[in-house]
Phi, psi and omega in degrees: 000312161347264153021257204311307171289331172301297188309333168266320152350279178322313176281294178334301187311295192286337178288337185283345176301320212250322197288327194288339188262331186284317170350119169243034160241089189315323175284329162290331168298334159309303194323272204316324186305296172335303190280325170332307167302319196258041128289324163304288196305347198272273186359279173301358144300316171299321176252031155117329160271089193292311186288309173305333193271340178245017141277319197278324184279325175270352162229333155314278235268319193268298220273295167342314206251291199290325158304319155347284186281002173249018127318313193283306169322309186263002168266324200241183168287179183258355192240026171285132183261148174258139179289146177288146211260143166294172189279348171280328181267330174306310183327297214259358141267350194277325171279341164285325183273344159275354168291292190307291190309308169329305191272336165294331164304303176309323167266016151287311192259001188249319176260140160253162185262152218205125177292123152257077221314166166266139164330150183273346167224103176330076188234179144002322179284281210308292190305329182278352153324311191289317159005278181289328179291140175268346223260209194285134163083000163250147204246055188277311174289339189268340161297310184304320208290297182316293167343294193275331164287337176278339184240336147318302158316308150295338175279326199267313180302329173292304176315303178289354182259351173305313203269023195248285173337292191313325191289295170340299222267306182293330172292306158338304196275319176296341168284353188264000000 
């Protein structure tokens, strides 16, 4: 039964992963992000971590995608279309995300993992040590990662709503 759930988790994931991005309608696309994440949080369900899975659904899946979509809402029409991209730019991204795939494969297949025990006794100190630590078995970097993918994502929600604006304003001025 396991299986069986991992596998529509799985098939879930990548289509809504792929309809958020083929989307040329910024709220369905949100829309698709939203089930994307909370196809992530059924994983951590699946395998036994219950608290990342009703993290990942109240601050990914809940808080994120709604800011999203009341970002989109109040910057755009709710019927905003996005223009399809040249065919030169789709290329060069499509060779960039296969570039991307490559080297996470190559650094996948190449290094080894290695288990890091936990301490044996868990209190408050060790962990936000471990937290905090950059060195082995510390979760320094993935905070910093996370950050910055999280402060892209707002400079990119800014950028479209800038050039959305700009677009308004240039309508404007030509009709008067």
């Amino acid at each position: 039964m396991e299986k069986i759930v991992f596998y529509i988790l799985a098939f879930a994931m990548l289509s809504f992963s792929l309809m958020s991005v083929l989307s040329q309608r910024l709220l369905r696309s949100a829309v698709y992000l939203f089930g994307m994440l909370a196809s992530i949080a059924g994983f951590y369900f699946l395998i036994g971590y219950h608290f990342l899975g009703a993290v990942q659904l109240t601050v990914y899946a809940g808080g994120i995608v709604v800011l999203i979509i009341f970002s989109i809402l109040l910057t755009h029409e709710i019927d905003y279309k996005m223009e399809r991209p040249s065919w030169l730019r789709a290329g060069a991204a499509g060779l960039v995300c296969l570039g991307g795939a490559a080297m996470v494969f190559h650094l996948l297949s190449t290094n080894q993992f290695t288990r890091v025990e936990a301490p044996e006794r868990s209190d408050l100190n060790s962990l936000g040590e471990l937290l905090l630590s950059p060195g082995d078995g510390g979760y320094l970097l993935p905070f910093e990662l996370i950050s910055i993918l999280l402060l892209a994502a707002m400079i990119g929600a800014i950028v479209i709503a800038k050039h959305h604006l700009a677009g308004n304003e240039n309508q404007e001025n030509k009709t008067l």
